[in-house]
Kinemage of the C-alpha trace (Angstrom):
@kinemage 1
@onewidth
@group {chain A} dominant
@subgroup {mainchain}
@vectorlist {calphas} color= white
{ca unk a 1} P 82.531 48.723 105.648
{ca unk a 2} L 82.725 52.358 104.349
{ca unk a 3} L 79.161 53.290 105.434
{ca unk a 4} L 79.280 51.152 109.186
{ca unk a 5} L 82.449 52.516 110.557
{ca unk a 6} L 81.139 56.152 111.249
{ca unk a 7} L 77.597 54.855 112.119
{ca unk a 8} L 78.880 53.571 115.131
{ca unk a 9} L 79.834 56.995 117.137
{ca unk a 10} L 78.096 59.285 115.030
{ca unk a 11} L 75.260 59.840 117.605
{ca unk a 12} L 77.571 60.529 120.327
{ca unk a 13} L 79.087 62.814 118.148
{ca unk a 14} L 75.843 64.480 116.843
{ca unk a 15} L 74.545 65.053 120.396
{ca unk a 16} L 77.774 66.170 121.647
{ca unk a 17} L 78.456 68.969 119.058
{ca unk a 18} L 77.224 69.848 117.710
{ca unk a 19} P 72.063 70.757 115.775
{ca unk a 20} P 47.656 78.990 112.630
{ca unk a 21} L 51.379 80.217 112.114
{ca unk a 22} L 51.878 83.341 114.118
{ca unk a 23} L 53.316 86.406 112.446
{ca unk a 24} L 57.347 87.067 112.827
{ca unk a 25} L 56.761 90.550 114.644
{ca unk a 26} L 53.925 89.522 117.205
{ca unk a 27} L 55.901 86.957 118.926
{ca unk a 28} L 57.318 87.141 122.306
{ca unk a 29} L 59.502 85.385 124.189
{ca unk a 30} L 58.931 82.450 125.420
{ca unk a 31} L 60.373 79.234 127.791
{ca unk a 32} L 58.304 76.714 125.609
{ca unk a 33} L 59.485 77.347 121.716
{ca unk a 34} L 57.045 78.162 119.092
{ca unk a 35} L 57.548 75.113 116.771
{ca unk a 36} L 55.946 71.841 115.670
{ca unk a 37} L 56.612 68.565 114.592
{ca unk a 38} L 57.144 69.540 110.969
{ca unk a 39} L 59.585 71.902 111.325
{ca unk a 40} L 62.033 68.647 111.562
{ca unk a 41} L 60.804 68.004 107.950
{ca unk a 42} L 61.579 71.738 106.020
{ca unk a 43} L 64.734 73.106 104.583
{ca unk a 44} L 65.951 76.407 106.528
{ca unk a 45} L 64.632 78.419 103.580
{ca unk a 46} L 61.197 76.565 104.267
{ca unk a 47} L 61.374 77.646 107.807
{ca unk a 48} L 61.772 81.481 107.657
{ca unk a 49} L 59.174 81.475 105.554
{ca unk a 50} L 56.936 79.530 107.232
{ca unk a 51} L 57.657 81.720 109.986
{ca unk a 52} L 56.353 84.839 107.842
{ca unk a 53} L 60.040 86.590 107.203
{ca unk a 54} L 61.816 86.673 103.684
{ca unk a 55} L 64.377 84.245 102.781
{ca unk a 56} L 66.643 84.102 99.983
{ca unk a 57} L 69.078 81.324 99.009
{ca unk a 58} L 72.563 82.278 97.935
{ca unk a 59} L 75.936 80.853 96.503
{ca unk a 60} L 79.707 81.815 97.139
{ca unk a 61} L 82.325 79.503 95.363
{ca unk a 62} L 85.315 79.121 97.493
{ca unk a 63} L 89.200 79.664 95.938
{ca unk a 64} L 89.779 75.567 95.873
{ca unk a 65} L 86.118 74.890 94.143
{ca unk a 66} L 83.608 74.306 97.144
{ca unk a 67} L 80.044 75.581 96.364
{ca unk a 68} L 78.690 77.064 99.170
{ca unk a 69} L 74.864 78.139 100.455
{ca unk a 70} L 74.025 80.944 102.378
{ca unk a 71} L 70.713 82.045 103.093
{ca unk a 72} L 69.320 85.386 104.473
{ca unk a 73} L 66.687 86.846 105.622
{ca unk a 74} L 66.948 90.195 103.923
{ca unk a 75} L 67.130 93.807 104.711
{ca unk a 76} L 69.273 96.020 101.799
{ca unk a 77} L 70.555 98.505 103.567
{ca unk a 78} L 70.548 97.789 106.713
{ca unk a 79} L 73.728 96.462 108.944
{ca unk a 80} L 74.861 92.797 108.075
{ca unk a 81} L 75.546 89.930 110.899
{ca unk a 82} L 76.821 86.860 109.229
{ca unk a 83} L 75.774 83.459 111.652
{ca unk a 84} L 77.674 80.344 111.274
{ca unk a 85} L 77.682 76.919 112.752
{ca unk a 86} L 79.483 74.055 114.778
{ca unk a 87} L 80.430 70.931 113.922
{ca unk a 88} L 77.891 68.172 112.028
{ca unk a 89} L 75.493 71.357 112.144
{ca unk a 90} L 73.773 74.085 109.681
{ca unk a 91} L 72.511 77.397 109.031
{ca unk a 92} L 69.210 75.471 111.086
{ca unk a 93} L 70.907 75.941 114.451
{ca unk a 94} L 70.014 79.789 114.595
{ca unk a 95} L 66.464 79.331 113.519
{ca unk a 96} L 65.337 75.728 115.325
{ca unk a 97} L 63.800 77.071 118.205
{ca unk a 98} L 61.878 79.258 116.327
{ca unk a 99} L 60.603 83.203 116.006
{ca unk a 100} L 60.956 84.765 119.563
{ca unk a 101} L 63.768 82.844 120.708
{ca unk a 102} L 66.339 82.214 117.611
{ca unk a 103} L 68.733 83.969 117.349
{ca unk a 104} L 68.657 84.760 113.555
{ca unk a 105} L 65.032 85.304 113.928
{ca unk a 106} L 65.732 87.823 117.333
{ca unk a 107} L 68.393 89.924 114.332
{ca unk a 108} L 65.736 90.060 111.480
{ca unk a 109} L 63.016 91.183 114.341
{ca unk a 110} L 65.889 94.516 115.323
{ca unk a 111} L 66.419 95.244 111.670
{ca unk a 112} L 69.615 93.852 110.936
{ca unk a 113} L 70.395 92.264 107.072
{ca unk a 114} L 70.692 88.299 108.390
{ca unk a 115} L 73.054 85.844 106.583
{ca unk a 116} L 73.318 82.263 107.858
{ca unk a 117} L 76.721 80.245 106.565
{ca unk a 118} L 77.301 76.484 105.550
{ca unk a 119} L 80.512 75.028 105.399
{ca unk a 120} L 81.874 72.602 103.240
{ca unk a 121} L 79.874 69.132 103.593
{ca unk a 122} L 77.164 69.761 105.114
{ca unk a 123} L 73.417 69.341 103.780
{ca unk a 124} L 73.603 72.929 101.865
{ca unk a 125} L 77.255 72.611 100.599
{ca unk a 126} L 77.676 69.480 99.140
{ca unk a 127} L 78.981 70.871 95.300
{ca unk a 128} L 82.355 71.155 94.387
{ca unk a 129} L 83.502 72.770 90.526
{ca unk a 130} L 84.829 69.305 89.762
{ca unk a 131} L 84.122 66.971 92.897
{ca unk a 132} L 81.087 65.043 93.821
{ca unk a 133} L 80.483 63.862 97.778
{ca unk a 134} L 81.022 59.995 96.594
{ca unk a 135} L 84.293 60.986 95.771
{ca unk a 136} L 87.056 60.960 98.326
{ca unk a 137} L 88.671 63.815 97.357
{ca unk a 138} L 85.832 65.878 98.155
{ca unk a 139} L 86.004 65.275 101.852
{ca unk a 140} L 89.967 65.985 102.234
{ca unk a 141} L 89.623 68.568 104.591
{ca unk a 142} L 88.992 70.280 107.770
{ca unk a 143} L 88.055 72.690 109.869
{ca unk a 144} L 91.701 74.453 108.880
{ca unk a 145} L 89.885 74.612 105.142
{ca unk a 146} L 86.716 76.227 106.110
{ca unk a 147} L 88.553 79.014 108.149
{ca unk a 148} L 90.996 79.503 105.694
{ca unk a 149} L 88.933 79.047 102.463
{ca unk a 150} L 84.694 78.846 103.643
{ca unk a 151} L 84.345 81.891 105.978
{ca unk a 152} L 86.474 84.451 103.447
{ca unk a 153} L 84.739 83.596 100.394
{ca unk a 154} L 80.828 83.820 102.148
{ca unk a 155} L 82.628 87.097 103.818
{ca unk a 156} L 83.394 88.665 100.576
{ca unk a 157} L 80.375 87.559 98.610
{ca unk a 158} L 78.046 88.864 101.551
{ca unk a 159} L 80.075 92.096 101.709
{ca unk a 160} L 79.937 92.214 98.011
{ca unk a 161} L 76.425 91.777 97.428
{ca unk a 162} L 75.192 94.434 100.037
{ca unk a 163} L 77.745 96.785 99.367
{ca unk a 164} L 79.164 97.384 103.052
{ca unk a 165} L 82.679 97.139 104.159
{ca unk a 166} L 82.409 95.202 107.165
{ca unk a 167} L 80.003 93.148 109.410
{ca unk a 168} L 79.201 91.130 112.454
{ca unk a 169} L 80.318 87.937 112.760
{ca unk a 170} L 78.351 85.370 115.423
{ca unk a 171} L 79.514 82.084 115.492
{ca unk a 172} L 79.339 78.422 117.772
{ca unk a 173} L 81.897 75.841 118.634
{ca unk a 174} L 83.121 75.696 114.940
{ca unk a 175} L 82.339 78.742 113.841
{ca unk a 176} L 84.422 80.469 116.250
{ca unk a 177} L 87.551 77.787 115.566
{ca unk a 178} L 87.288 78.551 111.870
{ca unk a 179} L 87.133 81.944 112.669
{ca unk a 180} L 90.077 82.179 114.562
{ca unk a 181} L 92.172 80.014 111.533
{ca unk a 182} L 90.635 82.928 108.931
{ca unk a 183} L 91.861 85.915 111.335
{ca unk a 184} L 95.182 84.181 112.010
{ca unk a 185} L 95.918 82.945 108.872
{ca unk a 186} L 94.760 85.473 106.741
{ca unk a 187} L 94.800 88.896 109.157
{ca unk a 188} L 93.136 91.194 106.252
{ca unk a 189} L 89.801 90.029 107.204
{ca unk a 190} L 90.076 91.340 110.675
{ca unk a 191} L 89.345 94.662 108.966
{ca unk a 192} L 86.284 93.189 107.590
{ca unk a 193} L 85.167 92.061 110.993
{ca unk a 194} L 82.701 95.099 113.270
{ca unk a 195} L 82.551 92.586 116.244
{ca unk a 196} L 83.256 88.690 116.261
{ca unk a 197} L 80.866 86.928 119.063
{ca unk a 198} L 82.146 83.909 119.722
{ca unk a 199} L 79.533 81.347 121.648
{ca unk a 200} L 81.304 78.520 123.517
{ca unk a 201} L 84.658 79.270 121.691
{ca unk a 202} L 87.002 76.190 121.039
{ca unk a 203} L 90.694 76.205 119.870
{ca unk a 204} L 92.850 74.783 122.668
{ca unk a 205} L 90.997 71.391 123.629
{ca unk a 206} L 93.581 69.994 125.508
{ca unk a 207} L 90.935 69.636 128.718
{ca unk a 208} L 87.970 68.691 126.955
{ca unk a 209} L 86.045 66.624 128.901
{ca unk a 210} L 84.380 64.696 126.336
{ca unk a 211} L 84.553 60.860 126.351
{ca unk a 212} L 84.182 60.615 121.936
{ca unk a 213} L 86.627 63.013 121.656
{ca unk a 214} L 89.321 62.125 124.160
{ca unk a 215} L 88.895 58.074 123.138
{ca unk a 216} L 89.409 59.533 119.693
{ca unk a 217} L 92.401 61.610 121.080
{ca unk a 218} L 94.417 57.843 122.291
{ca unk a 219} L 93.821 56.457 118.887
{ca unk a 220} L 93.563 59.461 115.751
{ca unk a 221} L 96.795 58.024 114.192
{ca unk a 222} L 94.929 54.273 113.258
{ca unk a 223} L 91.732 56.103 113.006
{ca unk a 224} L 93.291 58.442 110.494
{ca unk a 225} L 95.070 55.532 109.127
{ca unk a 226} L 91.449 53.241 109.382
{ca unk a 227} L 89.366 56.096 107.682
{ca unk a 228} L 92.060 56.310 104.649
{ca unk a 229} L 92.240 52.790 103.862
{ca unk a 230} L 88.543 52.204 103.716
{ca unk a 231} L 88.047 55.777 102.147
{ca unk a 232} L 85.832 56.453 105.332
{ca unk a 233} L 85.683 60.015 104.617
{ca unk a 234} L 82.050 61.550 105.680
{ca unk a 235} L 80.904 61.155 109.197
{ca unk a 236} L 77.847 60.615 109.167
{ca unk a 237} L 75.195 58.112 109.191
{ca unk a 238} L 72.062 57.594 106.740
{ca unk a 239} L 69.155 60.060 107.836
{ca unk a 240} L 66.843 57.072 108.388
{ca unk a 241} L 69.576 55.364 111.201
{ca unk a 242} L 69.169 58.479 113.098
{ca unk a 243} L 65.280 58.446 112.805
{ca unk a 244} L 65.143 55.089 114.064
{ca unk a 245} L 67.187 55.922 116.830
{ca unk a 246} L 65.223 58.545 117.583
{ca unk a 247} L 61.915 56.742 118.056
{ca unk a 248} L 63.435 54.052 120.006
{ca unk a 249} L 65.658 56.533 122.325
{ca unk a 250} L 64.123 59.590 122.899
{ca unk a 251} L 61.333 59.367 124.486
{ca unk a 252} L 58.930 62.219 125.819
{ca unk a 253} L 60.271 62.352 129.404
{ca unk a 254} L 63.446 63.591 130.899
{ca unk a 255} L 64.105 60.606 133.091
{ca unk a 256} L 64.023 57.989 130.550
{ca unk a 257} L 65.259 59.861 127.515
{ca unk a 258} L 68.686 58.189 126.590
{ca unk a 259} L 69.383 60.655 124.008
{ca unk a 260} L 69.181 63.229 127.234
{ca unk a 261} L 70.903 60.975 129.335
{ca unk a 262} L 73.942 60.693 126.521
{ca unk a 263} L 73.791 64.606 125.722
{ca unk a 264} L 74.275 65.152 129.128
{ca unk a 265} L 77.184 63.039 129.643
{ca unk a 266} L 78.540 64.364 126.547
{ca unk a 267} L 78.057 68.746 126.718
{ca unk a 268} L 76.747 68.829 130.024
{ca unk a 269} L 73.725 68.255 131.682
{ca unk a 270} L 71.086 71.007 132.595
{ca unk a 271} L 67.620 69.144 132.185
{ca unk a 272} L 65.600 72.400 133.037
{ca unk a 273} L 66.215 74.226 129.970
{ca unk a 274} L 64.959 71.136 127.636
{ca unk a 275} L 61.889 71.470 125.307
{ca unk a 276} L 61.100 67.683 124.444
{ca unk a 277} L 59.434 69.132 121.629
{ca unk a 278} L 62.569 70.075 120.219
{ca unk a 279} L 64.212 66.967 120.026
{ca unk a 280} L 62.883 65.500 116.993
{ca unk a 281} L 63.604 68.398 115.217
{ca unk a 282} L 66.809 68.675 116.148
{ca unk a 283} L 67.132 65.213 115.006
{ca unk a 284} L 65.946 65.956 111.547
{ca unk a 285} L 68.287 68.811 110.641
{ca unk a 286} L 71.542 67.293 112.362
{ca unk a 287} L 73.909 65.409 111.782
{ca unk a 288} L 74.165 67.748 108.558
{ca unk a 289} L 77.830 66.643 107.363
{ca unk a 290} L 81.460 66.583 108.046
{ca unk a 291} L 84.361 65.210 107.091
{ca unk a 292} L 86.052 62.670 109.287
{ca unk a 293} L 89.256 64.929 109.554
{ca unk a 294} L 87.184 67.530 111.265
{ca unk a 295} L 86.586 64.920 113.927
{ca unk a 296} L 90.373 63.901 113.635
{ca unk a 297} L 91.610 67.359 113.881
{ca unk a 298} L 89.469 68.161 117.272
{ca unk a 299} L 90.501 65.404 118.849
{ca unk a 300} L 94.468 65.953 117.485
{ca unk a 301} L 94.413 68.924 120.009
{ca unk a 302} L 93.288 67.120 122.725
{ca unk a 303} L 96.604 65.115 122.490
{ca unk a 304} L 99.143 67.748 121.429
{ca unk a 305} L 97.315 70.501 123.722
{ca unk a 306} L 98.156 73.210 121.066
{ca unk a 307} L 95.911 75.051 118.482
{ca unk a 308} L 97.587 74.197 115.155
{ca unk a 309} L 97.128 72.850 111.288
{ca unk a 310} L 96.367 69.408 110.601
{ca unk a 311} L 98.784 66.861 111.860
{ca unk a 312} L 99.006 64.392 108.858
{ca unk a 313} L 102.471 62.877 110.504
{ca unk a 314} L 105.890 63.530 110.679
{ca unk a 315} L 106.974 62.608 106.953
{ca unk a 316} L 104.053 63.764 105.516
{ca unk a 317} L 103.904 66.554 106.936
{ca unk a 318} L 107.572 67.666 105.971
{ca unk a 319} L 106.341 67.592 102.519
{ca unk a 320} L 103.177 69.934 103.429
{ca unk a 321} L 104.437 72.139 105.596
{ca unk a 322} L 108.219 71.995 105.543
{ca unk a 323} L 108.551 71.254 109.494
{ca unk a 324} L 107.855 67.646 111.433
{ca unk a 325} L 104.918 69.152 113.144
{ca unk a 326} L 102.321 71.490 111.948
{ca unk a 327} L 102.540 74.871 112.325
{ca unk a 328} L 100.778 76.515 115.484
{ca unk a 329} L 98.097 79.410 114.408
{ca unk a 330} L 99.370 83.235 115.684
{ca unk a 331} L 96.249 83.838 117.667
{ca unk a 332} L 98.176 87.691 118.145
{ca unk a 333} L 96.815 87.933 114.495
{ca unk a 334} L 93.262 88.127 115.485
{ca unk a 335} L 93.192 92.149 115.373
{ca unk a 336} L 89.076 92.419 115.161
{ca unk a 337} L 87.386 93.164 118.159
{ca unk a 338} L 86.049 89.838 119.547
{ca unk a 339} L 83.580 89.156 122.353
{ca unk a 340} L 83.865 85.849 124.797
{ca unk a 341} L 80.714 83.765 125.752
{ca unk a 342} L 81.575 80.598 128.099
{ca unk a 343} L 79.719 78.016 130.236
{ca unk a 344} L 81.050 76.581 133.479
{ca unk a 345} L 79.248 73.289 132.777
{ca unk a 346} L 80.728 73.177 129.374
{ca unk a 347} L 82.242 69.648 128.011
{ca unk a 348} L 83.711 71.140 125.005
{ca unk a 349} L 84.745 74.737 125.569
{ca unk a 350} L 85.898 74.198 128.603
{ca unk a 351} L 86.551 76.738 130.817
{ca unk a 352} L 90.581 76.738 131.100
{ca unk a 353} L 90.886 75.995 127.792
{ca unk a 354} L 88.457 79.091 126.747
{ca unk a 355} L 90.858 81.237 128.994
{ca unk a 356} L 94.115 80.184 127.693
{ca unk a 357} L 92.325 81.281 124.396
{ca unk a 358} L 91.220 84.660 125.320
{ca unk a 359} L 94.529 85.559 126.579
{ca unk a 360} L 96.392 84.440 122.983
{ca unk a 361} L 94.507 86.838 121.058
{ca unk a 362} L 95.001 90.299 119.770
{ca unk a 363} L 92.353 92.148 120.596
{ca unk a 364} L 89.797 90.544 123.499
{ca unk a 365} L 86.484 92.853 123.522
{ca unk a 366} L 84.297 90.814 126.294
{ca unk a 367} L 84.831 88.274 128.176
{ca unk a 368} L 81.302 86.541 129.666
{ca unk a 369} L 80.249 83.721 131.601
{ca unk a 370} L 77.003 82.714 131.265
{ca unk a 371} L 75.153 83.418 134.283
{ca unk a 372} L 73.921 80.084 135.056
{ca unk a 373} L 76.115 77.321 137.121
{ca unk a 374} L 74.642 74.013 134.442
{ca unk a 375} L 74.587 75.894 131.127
{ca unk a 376} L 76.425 73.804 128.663
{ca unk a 377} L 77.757 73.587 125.129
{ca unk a 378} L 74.310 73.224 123.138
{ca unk a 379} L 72.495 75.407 125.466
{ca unk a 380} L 73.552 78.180 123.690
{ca unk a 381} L 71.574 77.924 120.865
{ca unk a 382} L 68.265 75.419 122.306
{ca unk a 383} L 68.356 76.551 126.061
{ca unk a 384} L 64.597 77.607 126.951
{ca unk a 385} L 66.175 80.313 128.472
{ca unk a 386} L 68.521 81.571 125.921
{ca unk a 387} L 67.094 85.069 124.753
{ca unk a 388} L 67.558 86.152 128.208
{ca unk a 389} L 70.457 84.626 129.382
{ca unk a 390} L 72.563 85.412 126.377
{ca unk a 391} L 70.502 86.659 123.316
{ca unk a 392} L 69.740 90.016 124.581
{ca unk a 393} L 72.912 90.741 125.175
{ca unk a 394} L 74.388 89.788 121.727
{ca unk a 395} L 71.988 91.833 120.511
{ca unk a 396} L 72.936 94.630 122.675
{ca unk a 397} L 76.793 94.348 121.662
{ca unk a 398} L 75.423 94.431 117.649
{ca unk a 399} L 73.607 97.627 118.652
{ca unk a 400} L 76.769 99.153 120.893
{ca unk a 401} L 79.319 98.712 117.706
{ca unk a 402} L 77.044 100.291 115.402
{ca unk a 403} L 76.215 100.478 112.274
{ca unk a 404} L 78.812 99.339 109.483
């Protein structure tokens, strides 16, 4: 019962959150990505190298236990960008598409010292000091954990090993929520922070538009309650469900793809920046872990409107946090420099709710709409057309704050 209750959404849920080898310096850019069917198949390590750049696999232990990997593609002495991920996703979302178009590939290619997080759960961070993932105390957290305990304790170890003070920080959907918990939560690291860039932000998700989420939104308290009693604690499915799916729903044409036609529904549809080609490799690095309260917590917003801590009800709460309803973040708290990327077509950073977020914090840098009317929530890392409608200008903000 444990293993069918996620199974059922998960796909909705990975496609809506979410996912002669050429040299890495003679690339360029390109609409059709450089990449082949067995890039679904390698590690992220596997894949820079294959690729032809360096990669090195690291570890940073968290302050409650949680082993985490980072991997880089490395350049001592030169100025450090940390990338990290959304939900159900890995360090694979910034090098999927491939040299010439990724964005951690795009970093390496300017000269910049790479790092690529993983929170807690996924495929890269599954070890704990004294847990194990078939235990269900592993998965008892959230996204409030890996903002408040994932992103300082890669921070520090990254700043530690290279021997810099501060660097960039990039991340997507649930990178930038987590970073906004670290910055509120714990405001010393905005002094570790050059420039935050945060793609498709999400905090307030009160107008989220979509339908897993908000369904999840009428009925968190029994899901919460369903997921505890059956000790439902991963969401996530077996890799070989997924890989089924696959072959039976995505097919090699727009028209009939239903994984399309779902993703679309889901983060918004803009059919002219898909790759087919992609697809299956997007399926074989993604779903790569979660817990079921990071699901919960999302979806907790959507009800209550407000950015805030885990809601784990009224008495229970009392006992964690002293107060019937969990504490709201102080977004005035976020003191580093951050930049604003947002899509009008959007199902998950919604417009509104990306504006109500920009005006909470302390210290706005940029504020940018993507200048394309149907870009949505995943085509900001797989759009065909992403080094040019976005990339280059990350790259340019790196440049414009300098070197730290």
């Amino acid at each position: 019962m444990a293993q069918l209750l996620p199974s059922i959404p998960i796909l909705l849920a990975l496609i809506s959150w979410a996912c002669g080898v050429p040299t890495a310096r003679n690339i360029s850019a390109t609409r059709h990505f450089q990449v082949d069917a067995e890039d679904a198949h390698l590690s992220v390590p596997q894949l820079i190298l294959k690729y032809g750049y360096g990669a090195e696999v690291h570890h940073a232990t968290t302050e409650d236990g949680y082993i985490l990997e980072l991997h880089r593609i490395p350049k001592p002495g030169a100025p450090v960008v940390l990338l990290m991920h959304g939900l159900l996703c890995s360090s694979a979302d910034w090098v999927s598409i491939g040299p010439g178009n990724g964005l951690a590939y795009l970093l390496a290619d300017q000269g910049y010292d790479v790092w690529l997080g993983n929170a807690r759960g996924n495929r890269y961070s599954r070890k704990h000091r004294t847990l194990t993932p078939k235990m269900f105390a592993f998965w008892q957290f959230s996204w409030h954990e890996i903002g408040f305990y994932d992103l300082p304790a890669s921070i520090d170890y990254v700043l530690e090993k290279t021997g810099r003070s501060k660097l960039h920080y990039i991340g997507h959907s649930q990178g930038t929520t987590s970073f906004f918990v670290m910055t509120s939560t714990r405001p010393e690291y905005n002094a570790k922070i050059a420039l935050a860039q945060a793609l498709a932000p999400v905090a307030f998700t009160a107008n989220m538009q979509s339908p897993l989420l908000r369904i999840m939104s009428l009925f968190q308290d029994t899901l919460a309650a369903l997921f505890e009693t059956f000790g439902v604690a991963e969401f996530a499915p077996s890799n070989a469900i997924l890989h089924d799916i696959s072959k039976l729903l995505c097919t090699t044409q727009i028209s009939n793809n239903l994984c399309l036609n779902v993703l679309f529904q889901l983060a918004g549809a803009n059919p002219d920046q898909v790759d087919l080609k992609l697809i299956p490799i997007l399926m074989g690095h993604t779903p790569a872990g979660a817990s079921t309260k990071q699901i919960v917590h999302y979806a907790q917003g959507v009800r209550s409107g407000k950015f805030r801590q885990y809601d784990h009800g009224t008495i229970k709460n009392r006992f964690v946090y002293g107060t019937a309803d969990p504490p709201v973040y102080n977004l005035t708290q976020v003191t580093a420099p951050v930049v604003f990327y947002y899509a009008l077509n959007d199902y998950l950073a919604v417009p509104v709710d990306v504006e109500r977020l920009s005006r909470g914090i302390g210290n706005l840098a940029g504020y940018r709409q993507v200048r394309m009317e149907t870009f949505n929530h995943l085509d900001f890392l797989f759009a065909k057309d992403v080094r040019t409608l976005l990339y280059e200008e990350i790259l340019g903000n790196v440049r414009r704050y300098g070197s730290v």
